[in-house]
C-alpha positions as CSV (number, residue, x, y, z in Angstrom):
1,X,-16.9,13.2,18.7
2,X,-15.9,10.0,20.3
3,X,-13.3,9.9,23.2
4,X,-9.9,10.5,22.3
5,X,-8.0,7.3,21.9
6,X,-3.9,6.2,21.4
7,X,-4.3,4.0,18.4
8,X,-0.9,2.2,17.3
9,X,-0.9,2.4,13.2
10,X,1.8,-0.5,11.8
11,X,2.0,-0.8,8.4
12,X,3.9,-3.9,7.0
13,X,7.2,-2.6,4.9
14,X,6.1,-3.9,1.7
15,X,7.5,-1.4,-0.7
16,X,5.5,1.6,-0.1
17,X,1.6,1.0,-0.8
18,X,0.9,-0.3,2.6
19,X,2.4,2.7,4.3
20,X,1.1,5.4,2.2
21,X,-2.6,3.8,2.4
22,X,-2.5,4.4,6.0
23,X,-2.1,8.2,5.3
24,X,-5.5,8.5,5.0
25,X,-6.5,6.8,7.7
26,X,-3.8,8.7,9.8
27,X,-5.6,12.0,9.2
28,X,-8.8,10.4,10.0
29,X,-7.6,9.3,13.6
30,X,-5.9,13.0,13.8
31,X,-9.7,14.6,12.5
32,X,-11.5,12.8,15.1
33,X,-9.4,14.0,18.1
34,X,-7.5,10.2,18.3
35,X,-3.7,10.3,18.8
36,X,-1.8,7.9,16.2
37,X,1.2,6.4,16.8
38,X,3.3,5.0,14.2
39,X,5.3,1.9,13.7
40,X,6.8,0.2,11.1
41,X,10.4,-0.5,9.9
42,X,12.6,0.3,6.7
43,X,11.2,2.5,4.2
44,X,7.5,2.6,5.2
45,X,8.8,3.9,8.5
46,X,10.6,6.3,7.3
47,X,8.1,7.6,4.7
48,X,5.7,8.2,7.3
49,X,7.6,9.9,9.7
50,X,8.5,12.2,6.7
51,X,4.7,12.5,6.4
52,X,4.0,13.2,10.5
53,X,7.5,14.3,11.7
54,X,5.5,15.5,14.8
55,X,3.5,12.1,15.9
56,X,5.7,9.2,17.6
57,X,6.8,6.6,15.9
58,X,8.9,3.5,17.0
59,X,10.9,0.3,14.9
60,X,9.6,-2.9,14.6
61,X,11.4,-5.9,14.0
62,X,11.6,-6.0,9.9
63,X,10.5,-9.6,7.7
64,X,13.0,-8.6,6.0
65,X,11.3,-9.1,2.7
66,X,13.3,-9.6,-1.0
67,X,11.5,-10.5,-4.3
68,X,13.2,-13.6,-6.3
69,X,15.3,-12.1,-9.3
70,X,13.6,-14.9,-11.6
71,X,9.1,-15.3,-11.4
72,X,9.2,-19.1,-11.7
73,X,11.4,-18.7,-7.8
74,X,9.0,-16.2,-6.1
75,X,6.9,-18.6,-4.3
76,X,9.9,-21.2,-3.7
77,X,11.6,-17.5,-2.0
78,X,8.4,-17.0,-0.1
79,X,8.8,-20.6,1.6
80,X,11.9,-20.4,1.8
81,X,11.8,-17.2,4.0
82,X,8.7,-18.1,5.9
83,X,10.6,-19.0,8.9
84,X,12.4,-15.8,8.9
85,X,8.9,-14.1,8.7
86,X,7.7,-15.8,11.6
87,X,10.5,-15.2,13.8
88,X,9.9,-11.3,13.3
89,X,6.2,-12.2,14.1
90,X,7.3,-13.5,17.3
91,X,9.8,-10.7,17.6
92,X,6.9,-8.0,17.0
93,X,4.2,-9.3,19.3
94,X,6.7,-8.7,22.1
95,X,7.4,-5.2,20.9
96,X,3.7,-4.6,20.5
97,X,3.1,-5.4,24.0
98,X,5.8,-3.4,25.7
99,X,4.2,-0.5,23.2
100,X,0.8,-0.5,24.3
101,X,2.2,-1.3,28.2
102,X,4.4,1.6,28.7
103,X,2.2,4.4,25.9
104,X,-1.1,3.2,27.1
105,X,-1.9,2.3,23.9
106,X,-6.0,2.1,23.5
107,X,-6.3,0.6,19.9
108,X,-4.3,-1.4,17.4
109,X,-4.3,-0.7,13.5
110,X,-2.6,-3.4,11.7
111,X,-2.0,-3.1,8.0
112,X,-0.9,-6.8,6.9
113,X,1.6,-7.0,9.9
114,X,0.7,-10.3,11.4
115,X,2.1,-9.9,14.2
116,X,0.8,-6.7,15.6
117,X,-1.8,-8.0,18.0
118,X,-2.6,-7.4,21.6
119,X,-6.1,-9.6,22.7
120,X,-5.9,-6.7,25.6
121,X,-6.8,-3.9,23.1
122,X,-9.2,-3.8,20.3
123,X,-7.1,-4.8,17.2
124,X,-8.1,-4.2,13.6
125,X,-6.4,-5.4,10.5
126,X,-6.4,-4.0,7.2
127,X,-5.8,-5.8,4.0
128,X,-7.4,-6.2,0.5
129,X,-6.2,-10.4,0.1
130,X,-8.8,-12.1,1.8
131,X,-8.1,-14.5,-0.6
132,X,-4.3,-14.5,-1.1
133,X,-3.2,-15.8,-4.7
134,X,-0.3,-18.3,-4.7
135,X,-0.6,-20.4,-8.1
136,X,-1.8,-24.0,-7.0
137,X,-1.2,-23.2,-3.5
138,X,-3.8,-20.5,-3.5
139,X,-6.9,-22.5,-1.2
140,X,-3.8,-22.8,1.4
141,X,-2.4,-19.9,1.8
142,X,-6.0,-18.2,1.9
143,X,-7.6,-20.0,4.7
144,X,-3.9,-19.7,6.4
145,X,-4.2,-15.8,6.7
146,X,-7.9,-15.8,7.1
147,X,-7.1,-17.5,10.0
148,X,-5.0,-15.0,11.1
149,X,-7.4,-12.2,10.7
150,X,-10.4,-14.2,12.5
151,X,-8.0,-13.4,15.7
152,X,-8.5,-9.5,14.7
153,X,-12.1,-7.7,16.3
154,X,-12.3,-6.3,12.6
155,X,-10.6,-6.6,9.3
156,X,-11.0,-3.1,7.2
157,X,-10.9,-3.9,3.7
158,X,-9.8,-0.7,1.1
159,X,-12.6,-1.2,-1.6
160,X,-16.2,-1.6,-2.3
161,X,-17.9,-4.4,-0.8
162,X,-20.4,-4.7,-4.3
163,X,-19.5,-4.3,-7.9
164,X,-18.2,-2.8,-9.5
165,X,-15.2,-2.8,-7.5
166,X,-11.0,-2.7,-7.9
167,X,-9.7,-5.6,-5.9
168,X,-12.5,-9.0,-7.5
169,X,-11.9,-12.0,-5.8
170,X,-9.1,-10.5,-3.6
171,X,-11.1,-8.6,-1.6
172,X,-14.6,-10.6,-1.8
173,X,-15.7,-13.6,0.2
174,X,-18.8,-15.9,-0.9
175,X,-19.1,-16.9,2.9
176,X,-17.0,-15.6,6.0
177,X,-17.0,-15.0,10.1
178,X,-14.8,-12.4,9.8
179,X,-16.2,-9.3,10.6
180,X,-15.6,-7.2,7.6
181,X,-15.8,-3.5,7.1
182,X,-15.8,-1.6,3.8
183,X,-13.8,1.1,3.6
184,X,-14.1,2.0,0.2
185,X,-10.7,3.1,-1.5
186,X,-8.3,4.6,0.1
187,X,-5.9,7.3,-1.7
188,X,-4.3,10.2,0.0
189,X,-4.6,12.0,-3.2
190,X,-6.9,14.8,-4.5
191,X,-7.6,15.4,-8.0
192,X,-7.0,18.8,-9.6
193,X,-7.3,20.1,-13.2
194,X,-3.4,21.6,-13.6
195,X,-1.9,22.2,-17.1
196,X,-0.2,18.5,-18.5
197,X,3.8,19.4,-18.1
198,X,4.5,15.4,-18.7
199,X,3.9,13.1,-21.4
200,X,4.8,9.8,-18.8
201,X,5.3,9.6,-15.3
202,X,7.2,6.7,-13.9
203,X,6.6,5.8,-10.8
204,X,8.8,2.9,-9.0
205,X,8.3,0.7,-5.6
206,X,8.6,-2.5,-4.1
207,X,11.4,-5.1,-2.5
208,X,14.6,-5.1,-4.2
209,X,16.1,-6.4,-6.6
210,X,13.1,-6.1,-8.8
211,X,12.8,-2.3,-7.8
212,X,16.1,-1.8,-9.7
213,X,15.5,-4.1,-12.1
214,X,13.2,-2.1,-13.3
215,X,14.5,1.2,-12.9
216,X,17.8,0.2,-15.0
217,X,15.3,-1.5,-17.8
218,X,13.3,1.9,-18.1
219,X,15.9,4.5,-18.2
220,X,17.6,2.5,-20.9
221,X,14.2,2.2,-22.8
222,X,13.4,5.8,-22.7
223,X,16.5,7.4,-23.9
224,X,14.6,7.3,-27.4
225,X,11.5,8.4,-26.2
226,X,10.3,11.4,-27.6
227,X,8.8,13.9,-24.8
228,X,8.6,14.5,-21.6
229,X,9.5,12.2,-18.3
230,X,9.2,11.7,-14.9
231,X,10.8,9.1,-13.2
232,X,10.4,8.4,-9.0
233,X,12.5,5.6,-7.6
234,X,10.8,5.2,-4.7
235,X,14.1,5.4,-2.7
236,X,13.2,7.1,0.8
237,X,16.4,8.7,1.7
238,X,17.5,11.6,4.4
239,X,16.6,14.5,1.7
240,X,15.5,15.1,-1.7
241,X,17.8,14.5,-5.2
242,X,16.8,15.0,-8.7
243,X,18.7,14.8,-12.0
244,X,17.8,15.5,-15.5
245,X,19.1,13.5,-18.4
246,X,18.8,15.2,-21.3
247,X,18.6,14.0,-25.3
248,X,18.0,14.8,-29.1
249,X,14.7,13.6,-28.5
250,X,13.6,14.4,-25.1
251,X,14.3,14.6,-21.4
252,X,13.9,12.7,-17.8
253,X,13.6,14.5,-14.5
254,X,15.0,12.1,-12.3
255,X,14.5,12.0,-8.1
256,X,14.7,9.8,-5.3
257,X,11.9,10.5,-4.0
258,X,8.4,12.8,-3.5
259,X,6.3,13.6,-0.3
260,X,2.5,13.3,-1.0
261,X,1.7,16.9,-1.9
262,X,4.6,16.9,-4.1
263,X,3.6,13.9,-5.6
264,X,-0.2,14.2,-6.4
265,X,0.9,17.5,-8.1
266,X,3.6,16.1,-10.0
267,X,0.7,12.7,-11.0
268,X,-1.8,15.1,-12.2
269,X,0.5,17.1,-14.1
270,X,1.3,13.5,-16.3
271,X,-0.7,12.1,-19.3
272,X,0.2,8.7,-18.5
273,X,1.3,6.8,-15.9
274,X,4.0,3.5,-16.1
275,X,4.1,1.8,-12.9
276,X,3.5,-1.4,-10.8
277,X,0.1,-3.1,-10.2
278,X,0.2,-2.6,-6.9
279,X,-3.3,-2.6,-5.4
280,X,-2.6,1.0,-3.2
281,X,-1.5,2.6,-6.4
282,X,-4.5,1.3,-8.3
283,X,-6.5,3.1,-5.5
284,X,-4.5,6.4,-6.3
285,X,-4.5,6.2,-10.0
286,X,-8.6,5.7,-9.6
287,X,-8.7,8.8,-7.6
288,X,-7.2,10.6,-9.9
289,X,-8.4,9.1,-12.7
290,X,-5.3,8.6,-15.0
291,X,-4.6,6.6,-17.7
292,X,-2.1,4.0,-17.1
293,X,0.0,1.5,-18.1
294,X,0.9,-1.7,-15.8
295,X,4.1,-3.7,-15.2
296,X,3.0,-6.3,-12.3
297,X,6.2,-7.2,-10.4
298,X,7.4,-10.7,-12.2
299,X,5.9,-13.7,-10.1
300,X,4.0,-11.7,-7.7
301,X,0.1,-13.3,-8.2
302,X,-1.5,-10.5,-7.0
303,X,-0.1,-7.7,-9.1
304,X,-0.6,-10.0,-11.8
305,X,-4.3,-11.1,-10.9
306,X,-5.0,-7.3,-11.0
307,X,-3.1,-6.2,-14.1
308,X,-5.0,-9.1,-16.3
309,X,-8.3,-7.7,-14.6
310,X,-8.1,-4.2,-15.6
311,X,-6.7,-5.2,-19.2
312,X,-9.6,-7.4,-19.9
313,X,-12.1,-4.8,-18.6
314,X,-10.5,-2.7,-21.0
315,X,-9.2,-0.2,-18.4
316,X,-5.6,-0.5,-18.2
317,X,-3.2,-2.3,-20.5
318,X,-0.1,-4.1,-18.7
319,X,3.2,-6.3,-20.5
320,X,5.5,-8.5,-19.1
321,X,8.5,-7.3,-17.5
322,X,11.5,-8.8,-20.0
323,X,8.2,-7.7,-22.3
324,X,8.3,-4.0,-22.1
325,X,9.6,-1.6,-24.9
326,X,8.6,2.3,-25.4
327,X,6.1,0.8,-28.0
328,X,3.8,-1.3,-26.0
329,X,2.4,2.6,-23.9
330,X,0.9,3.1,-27.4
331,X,-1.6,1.1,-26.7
332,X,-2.5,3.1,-23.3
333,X,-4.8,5.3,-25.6
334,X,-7.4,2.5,-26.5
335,X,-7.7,1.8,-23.1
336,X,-10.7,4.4,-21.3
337,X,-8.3,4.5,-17.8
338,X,-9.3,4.3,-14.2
339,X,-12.0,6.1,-12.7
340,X,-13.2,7.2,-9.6
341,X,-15.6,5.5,-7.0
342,X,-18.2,7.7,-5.2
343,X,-17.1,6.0,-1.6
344,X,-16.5,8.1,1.3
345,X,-15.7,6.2,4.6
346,X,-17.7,7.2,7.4
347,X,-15.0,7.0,10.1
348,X,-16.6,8.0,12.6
349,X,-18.5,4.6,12.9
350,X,-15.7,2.8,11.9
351,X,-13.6,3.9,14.3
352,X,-16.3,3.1,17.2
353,X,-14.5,-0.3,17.1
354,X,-11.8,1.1,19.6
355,X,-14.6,2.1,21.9
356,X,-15.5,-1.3,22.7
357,X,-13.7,-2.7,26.2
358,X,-12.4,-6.2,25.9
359,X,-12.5,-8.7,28.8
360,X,-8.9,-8.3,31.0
361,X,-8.0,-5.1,29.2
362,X,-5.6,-3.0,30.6
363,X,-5.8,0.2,32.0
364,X,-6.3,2.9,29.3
365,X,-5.1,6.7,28.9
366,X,-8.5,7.7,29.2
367,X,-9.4,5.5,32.1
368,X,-6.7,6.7,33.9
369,X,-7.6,10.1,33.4
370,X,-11.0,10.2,34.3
């Protein structure tokens, strides 16, 4: 077992995928005798520190992310609030460095926060966009975050470095300095054979206002539908609330909200899953190998990009969002679903990255106790 080590985990508060890949990864540091400590802001915070009320966990300055109500303005929004985006860069590298400064923190994990970065401490950044996808602009806005990660000692990618894999040219570089590690995917799920209790599970995420966009469209479609539902906002609130709406035809348990055991049980208790593209759920939904059905968040390239790729490998069907009706999850059952990948992560060589002592670092927990 390697020496225990304070290792700052930020995930970047983009609905909750980034947060609840870290999860994993958490319970890896916690396995191997490290000491996490958890930052984020907005609803990834707070999902975590529902998941590890015990560990210590601090607010970073939020991007303060919103989707475009309308596809055709989602990349016009994401220049537009570039600048705002970079100022909470700014804003969290000086938070970051008063972190690891007064906690002794010995190692940085970095999902997608840009900004979390300390060339004092080994730094690793995790992401599945190596290539980001921006339309026409795609090129730019690639080599401008690959850039980025080159800064990081490693980039930790959550899929298969061969094929098949989940994430295609998202993930997967023809030629790259960056030093790349292969995690495999990540899912803090397990999968169990339970009795089914629902016909669809609907599970909800992401920036507003396309969140409850969504939500309204769906709870007006299935008031006809005939069975069983589930429906998760994705809201992370103080405590739990569920409803039931009830009808001739059927019913839908409503709540705010699940925490991970909760939820995998509740996901392997459902037939079919109507969700987001999301690449972290895709990950889950593989684990557990569910059939699905796909709604990629309008304008966002990615979620698209991933939707059309399961769809044509005949895995996962996916509409529209304005093209959605209770009629189109018909077609979920001439589709063969997700399945899982034999990949477990061998942490204990991954992690040896926060072993390493960088040039100028500064005096460490361990260090100091020895």
């Amino acid at each position: 077992m390697q020496n225990s080590k304070r290792i700052l985990v930020a995930p970047l508060n983009w609905g909750l995928g980034h947060a609840t890949r870290c999860i994993p990864i958490i319970n890896a540091l916690l396995a191997f005798g490290h000491k996490p400590y958890i930052a984020s802001d907005g609803v990834a915070l707070a999902l975590l520190q529902k998941e590890f009320p015990n560990l210590p966990s601090f607010e970073l300055p939020s991007y303060k992310i919103t989707y475009a109500e309308k596809a055709r303005n989602f990349k016009i929004k994401m220049i537009w609030d570039s600048p705002k985006v970079l100022k909470a860069m700014a804003a969290e590298k000086k938070a970051v460095k008063k972190l690891v400064k007064k906690h002794q923190i010995e190692g940085i994990i970095s999902d997608n926060r840009m900004g979390v970065f300390y060339k004092k401490v080994p730094c690793v950044f995790i992401t599945h966009q190596l290539n980001v996808l921006s339309g026409n602009t795609t090129w730019m806005s690639s080599k401008a975050h690959q850039k980025i990660i080159k800064k990081f000692d490693a980039c930790w990618v959550p899929d298969i470095k061969g094929k098949p894999n989940l994430t295609g040219k998202l993930g997967h570089l023809k030629k790259s300095k960056i030093n790349i590690e292969y995690l495999g995917p990540l899912s803090r799920f397990q999968k169990s054979d339970v009795d089914t209790k629902f016909d669809v599970m609907v599970l909800l995420s992401g920036p507003e206002p396309q969140r409850t966009l969504l939500e309204e469209k769906l709870l007006k479609e299935f008031t006809i539908f005939e069975g069983k539902v589930l429906l998760i906002k994705g809201v992370i609130e103080n405590s739990q609330t569920k409803e039931t709406v009830t009808s001739d035809k059927g019913s839908i348990e409503i709540y705010n909200f699940m925490q991970s055991s909760e939820l995998e049980k509740s996901i392997n208790q459902s037939a079919r899953i109507l969700c987001r593209s999301g690449y972290t759920t895709v990950m889950d939904l593989a684990k557990l190998e569910k059939k699905a059905f796909f709604i990629p968040t309008p304008g966002q390239y990615e979620q698209e990009y991933l939707a059309k790729r399961l769809d044509k490998k005949g895995l996962v069907p996916y509409c529209k969002q304005n093209e959605f009706t209770i009629d189109v999850l018909e077609r979920i059952e001439s589709y063969m679903g997700l399945t899982s990948f034999d990949s477990i992560s061998d942490f204990s060589t991954i992690f040896e990255v926060f072993s390493k002592v960088k040039e100028n670092s500064e005096p460490t927990a361990s260090s100091l106790s020895t």
